[in-house]
Structures are given as structure tokens and as C-alpha cells.
Backbone as numpy.savetxt, mean C-alpha at the origin, in Angstrom:
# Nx Ny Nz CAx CAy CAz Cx Cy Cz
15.98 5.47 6.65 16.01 6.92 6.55 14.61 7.45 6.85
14.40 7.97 8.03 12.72 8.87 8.61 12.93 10.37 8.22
12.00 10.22 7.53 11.84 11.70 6.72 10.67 12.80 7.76
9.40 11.91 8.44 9.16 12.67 8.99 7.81 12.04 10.04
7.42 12.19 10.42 6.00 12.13 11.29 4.83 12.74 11.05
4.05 12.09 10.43 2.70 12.55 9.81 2.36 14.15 10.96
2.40 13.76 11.99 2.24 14.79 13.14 3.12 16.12 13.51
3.66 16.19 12.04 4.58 17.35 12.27 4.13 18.25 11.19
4.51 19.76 11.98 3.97 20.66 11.34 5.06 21.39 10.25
5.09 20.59 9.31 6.35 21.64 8.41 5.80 22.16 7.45
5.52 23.53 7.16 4.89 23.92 6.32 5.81 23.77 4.81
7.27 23.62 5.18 8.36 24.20 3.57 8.00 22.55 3.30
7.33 21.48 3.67 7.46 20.38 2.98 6.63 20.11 1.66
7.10 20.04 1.15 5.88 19.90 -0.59 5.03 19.01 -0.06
3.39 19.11 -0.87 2.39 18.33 -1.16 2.55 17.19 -1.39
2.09 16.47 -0.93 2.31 14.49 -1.36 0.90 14.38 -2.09
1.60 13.83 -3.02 -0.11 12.72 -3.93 -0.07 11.55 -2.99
-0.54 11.12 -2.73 -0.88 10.06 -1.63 -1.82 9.18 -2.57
-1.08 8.06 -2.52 -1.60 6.39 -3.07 -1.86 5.79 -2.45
-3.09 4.73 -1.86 -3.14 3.72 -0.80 -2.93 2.36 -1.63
-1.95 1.87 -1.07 -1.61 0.40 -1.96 -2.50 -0.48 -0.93
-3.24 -1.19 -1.57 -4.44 -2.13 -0.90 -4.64 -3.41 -1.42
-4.63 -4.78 -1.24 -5.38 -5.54 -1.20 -4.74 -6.75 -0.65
-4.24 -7.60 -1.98 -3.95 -8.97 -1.15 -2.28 -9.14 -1.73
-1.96 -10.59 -1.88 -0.68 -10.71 -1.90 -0.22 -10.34 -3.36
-0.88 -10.12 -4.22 -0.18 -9.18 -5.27 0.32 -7.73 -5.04
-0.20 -7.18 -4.29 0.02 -5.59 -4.08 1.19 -5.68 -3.28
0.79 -6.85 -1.96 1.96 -6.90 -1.01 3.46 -6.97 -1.80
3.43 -7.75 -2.66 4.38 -8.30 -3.44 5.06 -9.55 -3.17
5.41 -10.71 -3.75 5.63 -11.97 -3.61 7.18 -11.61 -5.03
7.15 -11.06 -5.77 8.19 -10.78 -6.95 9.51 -11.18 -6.62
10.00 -12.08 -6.99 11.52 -12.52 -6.39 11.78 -13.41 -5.03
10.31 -13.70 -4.60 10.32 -14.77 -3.52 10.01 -15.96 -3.84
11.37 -16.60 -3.56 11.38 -17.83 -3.83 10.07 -18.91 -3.07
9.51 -19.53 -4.20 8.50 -20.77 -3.44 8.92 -21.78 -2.59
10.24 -21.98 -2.55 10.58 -23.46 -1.82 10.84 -22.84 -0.73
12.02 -21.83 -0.64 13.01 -21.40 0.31 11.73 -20.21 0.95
11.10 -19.71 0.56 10.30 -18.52 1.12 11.30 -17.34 1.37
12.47 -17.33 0.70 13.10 -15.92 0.40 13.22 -15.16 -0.64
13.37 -13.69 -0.62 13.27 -12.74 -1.39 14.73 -12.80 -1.53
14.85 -13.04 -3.06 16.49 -12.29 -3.67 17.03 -11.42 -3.92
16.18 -10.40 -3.52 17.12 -8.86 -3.53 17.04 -7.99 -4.53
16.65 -8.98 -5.42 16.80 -7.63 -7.31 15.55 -7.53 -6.88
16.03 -5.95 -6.92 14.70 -4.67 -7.58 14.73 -4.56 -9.07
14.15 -4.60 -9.75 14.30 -4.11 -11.10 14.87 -2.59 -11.29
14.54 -1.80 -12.63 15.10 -0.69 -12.69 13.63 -0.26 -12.49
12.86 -0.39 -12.74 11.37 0.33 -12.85 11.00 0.36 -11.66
11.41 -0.25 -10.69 11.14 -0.47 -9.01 12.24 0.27 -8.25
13.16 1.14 -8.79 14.23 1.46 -8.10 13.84 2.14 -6.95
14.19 2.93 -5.96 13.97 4.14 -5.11 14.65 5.12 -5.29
13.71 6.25 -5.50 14.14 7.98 -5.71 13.39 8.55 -4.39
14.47 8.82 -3.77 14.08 8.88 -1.97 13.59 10.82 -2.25
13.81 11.22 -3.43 13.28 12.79 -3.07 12.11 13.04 -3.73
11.28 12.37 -4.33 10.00 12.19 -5.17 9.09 10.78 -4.74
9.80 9.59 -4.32 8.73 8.34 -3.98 9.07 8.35 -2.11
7.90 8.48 -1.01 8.25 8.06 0.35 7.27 7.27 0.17
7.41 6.73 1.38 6.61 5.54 2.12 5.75 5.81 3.77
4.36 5.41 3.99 4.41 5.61 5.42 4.08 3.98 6.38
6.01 4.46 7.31 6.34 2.64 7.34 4.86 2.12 8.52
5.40 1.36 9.19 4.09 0.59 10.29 3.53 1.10 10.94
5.29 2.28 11.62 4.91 3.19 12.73 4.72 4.52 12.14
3.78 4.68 11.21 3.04 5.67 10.96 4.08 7.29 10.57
5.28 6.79 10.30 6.47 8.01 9.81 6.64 7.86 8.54
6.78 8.56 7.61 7.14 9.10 6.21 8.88 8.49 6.62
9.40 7.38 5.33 10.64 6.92 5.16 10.74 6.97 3.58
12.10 7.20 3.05 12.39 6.42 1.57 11.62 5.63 1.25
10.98 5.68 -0.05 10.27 4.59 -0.14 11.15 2.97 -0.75
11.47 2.08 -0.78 12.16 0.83 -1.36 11.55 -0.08 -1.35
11.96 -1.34 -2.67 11.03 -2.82 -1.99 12.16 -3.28 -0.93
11.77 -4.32 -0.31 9.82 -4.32 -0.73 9.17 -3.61 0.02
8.19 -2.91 -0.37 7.22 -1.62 0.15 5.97 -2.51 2.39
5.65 -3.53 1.68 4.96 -3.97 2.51 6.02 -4.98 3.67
6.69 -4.83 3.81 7.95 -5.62 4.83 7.25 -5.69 6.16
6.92 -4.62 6.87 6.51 -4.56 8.00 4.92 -3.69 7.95
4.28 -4.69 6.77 2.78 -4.42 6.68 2.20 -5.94 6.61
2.77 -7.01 5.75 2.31 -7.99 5.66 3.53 -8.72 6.26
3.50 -9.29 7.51 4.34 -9.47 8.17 4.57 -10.89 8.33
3.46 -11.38 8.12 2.87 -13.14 8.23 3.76 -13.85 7.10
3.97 -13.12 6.17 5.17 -13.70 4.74 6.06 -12.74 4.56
6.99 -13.29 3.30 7.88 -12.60 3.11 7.73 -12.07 1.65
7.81 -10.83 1.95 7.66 -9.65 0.50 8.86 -9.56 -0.06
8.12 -9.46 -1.44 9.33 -9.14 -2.53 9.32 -7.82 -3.29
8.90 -8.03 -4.43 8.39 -6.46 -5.20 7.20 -6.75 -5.47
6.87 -5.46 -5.89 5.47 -5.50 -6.21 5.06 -4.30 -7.28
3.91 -4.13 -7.19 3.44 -2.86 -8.49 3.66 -1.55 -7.86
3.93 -1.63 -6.42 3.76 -0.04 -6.19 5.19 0.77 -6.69
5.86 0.36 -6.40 7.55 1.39 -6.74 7.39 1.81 -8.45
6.92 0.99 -8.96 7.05 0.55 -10.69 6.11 1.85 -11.07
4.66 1.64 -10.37 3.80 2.57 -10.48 4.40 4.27 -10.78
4.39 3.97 -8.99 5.16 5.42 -8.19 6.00 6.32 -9.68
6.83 5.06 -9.56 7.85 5.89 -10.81 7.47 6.20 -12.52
6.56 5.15 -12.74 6.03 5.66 -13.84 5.35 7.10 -14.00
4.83 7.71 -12.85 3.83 8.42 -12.53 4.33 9.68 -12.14
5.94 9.90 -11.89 6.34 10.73 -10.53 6.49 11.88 -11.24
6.94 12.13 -12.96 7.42 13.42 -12.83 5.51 14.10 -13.32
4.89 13.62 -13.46 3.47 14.51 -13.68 2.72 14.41 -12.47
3.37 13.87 -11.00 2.41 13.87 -10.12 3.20 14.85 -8.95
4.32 14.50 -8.87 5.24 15.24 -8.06 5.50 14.53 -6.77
5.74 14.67 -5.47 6.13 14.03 -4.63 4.89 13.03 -4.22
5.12 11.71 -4.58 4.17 10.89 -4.28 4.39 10.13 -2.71
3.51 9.85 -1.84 3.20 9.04 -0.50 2.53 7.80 -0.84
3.62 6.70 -0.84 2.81 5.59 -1.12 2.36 4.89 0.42
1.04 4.56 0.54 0.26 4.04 1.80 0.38 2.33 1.82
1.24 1.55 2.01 1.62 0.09 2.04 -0.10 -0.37 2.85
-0.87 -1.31 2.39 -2.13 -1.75 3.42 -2.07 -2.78 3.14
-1.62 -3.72 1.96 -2.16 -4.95 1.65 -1.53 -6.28 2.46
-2.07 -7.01 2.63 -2.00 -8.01 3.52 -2.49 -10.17 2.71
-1.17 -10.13 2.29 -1.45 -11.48 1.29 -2.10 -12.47 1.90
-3.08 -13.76 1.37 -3.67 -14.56 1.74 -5.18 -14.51 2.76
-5.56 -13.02 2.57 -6.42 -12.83 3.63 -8.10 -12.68 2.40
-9.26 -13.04 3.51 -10.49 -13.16 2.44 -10.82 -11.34 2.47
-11.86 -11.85 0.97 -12.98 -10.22 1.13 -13.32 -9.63 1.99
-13.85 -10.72 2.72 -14.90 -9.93 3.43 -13.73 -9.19 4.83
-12.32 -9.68 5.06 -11.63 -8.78 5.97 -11.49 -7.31 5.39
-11.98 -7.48 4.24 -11.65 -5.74 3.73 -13.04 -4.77 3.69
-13.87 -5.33 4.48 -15.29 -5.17 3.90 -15.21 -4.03 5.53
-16.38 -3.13 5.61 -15.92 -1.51 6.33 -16.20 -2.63 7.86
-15.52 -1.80 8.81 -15.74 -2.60 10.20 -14.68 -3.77 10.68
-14.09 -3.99 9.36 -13.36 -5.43 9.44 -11.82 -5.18 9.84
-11.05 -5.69 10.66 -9.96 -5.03 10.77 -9.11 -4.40 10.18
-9.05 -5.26 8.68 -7.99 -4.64 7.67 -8.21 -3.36 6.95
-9.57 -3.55 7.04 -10.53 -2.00 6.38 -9.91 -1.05 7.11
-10.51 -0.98 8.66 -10.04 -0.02 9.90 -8.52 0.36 9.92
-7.73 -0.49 9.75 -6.30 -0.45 9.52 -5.98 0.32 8.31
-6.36 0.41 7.46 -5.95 1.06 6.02 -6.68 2.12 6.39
-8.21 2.93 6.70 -8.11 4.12 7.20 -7.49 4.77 8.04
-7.22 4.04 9.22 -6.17 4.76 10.03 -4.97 5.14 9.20
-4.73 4.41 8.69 -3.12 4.45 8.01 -3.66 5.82 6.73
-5.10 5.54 5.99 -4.58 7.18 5.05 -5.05 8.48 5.72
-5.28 8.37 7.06 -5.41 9.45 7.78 -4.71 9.83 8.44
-3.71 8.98 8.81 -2.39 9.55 9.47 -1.60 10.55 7.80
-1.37 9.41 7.26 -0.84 10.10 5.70 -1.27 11.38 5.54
-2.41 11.78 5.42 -2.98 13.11 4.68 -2.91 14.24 5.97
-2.87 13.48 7.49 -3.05 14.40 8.47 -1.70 15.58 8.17
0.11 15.34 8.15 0.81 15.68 7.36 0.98 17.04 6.53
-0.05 16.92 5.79 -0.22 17.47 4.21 -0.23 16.00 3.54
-0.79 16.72 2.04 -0.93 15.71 1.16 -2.37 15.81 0.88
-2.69 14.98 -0.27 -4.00 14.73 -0.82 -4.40 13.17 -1.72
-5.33 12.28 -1.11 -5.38 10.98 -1.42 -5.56 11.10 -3.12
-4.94 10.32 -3.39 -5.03 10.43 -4.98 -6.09 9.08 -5.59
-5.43 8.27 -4.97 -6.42 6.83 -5.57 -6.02 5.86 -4.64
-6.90 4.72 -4.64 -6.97 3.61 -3.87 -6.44 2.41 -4.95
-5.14 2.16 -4.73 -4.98 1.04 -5.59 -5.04 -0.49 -5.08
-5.92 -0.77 -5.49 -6.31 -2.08 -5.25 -5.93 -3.38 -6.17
-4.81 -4.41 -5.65 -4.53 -5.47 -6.44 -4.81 -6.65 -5.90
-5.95 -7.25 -7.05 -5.70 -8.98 -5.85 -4.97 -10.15 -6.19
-4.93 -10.47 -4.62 -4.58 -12.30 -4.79 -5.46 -13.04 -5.33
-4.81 -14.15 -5.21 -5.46 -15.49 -5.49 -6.08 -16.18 -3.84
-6.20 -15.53 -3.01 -7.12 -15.78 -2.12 -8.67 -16.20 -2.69
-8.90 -14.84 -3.24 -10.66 -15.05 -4.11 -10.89 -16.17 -4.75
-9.91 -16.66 -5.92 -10.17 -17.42 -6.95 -10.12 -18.60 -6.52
-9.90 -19.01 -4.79 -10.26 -19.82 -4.00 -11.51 -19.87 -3.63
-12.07 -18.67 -3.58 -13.17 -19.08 -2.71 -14.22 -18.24 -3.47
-14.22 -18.27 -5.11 -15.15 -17.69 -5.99 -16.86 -17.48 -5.80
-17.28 -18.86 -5.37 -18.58 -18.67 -4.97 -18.63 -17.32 -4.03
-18.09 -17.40 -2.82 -18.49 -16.50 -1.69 -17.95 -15.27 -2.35
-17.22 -14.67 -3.65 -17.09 -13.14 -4.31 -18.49 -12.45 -4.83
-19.31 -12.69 -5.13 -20.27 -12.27 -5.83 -21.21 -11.61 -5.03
-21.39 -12.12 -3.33 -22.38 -11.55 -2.91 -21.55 -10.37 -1.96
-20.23 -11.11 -1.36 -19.33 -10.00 -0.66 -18.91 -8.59 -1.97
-18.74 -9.13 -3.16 -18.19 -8.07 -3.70 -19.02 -6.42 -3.89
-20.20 -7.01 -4.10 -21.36 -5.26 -3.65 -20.82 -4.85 -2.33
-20.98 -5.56 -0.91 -20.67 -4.79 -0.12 -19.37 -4.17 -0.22
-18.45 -4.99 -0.59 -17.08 -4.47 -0.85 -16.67 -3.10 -1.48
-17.94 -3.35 -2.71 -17.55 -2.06 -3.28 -18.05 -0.77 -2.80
-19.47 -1.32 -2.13 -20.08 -0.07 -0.79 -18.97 0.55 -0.06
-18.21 0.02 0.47 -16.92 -0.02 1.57 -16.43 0.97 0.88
-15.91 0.91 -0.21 -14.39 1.73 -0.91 -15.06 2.77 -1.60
-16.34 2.96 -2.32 -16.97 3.56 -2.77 -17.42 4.87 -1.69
-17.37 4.67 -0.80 -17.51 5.79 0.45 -16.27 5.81 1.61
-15.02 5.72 1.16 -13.91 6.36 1.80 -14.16 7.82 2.42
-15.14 8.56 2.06 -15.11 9.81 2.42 -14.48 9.79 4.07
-15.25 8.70 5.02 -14.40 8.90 6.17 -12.78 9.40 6.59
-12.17 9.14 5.41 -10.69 9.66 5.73 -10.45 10.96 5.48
């Protein structure tokens, strides 16, 4: 269901709070994907449901859809998504925020430093909350969840993580 094209001018469309879901394969969501088989079983929970007139989504190709899990399907494309924190969020949040735009960016199994400014995945997630807000709308927060990528490679977090936080700490570009 395409609700709309960031590039369209509708003024009667309500304000979006705009969320950027960001990081690694927790955000993406892995929830209900099986380890052996590498498939997702289908249950959404109730806290993950979709309310297509208060939670959208903006899918790969850059259009406002229903939002549903799994949210990152055709964002983290390399695996297979299950649920994750964003729908659960969304809905905890929806009747004091009002029509929320959730921004799918996260990309499971990938290091820091791809998120660090310049790096593709960085560049990719601004494009993506600037198409969002181009629309209408207003960025609300950057939600950031991680994998277990890091806790692989702990030494190399400590000196990437300052720049990292340089990076996100000056979003103003979007």
C-alpha cells in the first residue's frame, strides 16, 4: 500500500514525527528468524502490529507505505528480517506523537566505522531522512540500536566511537 512520494506536494497531509531507525542487526530485526533455517515465522506480536493511519514507513524507493514487520525487508537485504524495536516503539509512542514516519537505515553485521560521516551507510541514512522530511514532517530522534558486530571487534570501539559520535552529533546536514 504507497501512501505517497516524499516529492509530492500535499498540503491536507498531516505532519509526520519522523524517526530514523539506525544501526545494526538489532534495529534491523532478526525477532522470529530462525538460526538454522534463516527464516522469519511470521508472528508479529501485538505491540508490533500495523496501524497504517498513524505508523508509515519510507520503503527503499524512497515512497511513504504502511508501515509492517518487518520494517527493514528491503533495507538490510544481505539477511533476512524479522521484528524488531521499531513498530513496538512507533506504537507505544503514537497517540502523544501523532502520525509517526519511521526511516528503516539499519543494516545487520556491518562495522562502526561504516556509520562514521563519509562512509556509505552514513550517506545512505542522510539521503534517506532528507527525502523523509523533504515531504513535510519533522526529524524527531535518531534511534540507534546495536549489534553484536562491535562486541566482536571491542578493541577497535573506543577510538571509532568519538568519531562516531562527532558524525550523529552534527546531523544538522539533513
Amino acid at each position: 500500500m504507497e501512501l505517497s512520494n516524499p516529492t509530492d506536494n500535499n498540503e491536507a497531509r498531516p505532519a509526520k514525527q519522523i524517526f530514523i531507525l539506525s544501526g545494526q542487526s538489532n534495529m534491523a530485526g532478526r525477532g522470529g528468524v530462525d538460526r538454522h533455517t534463516k527464516q522469519w515465522d511470521g508472528v508479529v506480536p501485538p505491540e508490533s502490529s500495523p496501524d497504517g493511519s498513524k505508523i508509515i514507513r519510507l520503503n527503499a524507493h524512497l515512497h511513504w507505505e504502511e508501515a509492517r514487520e518487518p520494517l527493514h525487508h528491503d533495507i538490510d537485504t544481505k539477511k533476512t528480517c524479522g521484528v524488531g524495536p521499531g513498530m513496538s516503539f512507533a506504537n507505544a509512542v503514537k497517540e502523544r506523537v501523532g502520525v509517526i514516519g519511521l526511516v528503516p537505515c539499519a543494516v545487520g553485521g556491518t562495522a562502526i566505522k561504516e556509520w562514521a560521516r563519509g562512509a556509505h551507510l552514513y550517506e545512505n541514512m542522510v539521503k534517506r531522512a532528507k527525502a523523509a522530511v523533504h515531504g513535510g514532517g519533522e526529524i524527531k530522534a535518531v534511534l540507534w540500536y546495536q549489534g553484536r558486530a562491535i562486541r566482536r571487534r571491542e578493541r577497535m570501539w573506543s577510538p571509532t566511537r568519538r568519531a562516531w559520535r562527532r558524525s550523529f552529533a552534527t546531523c544538522e546536514q539533513i
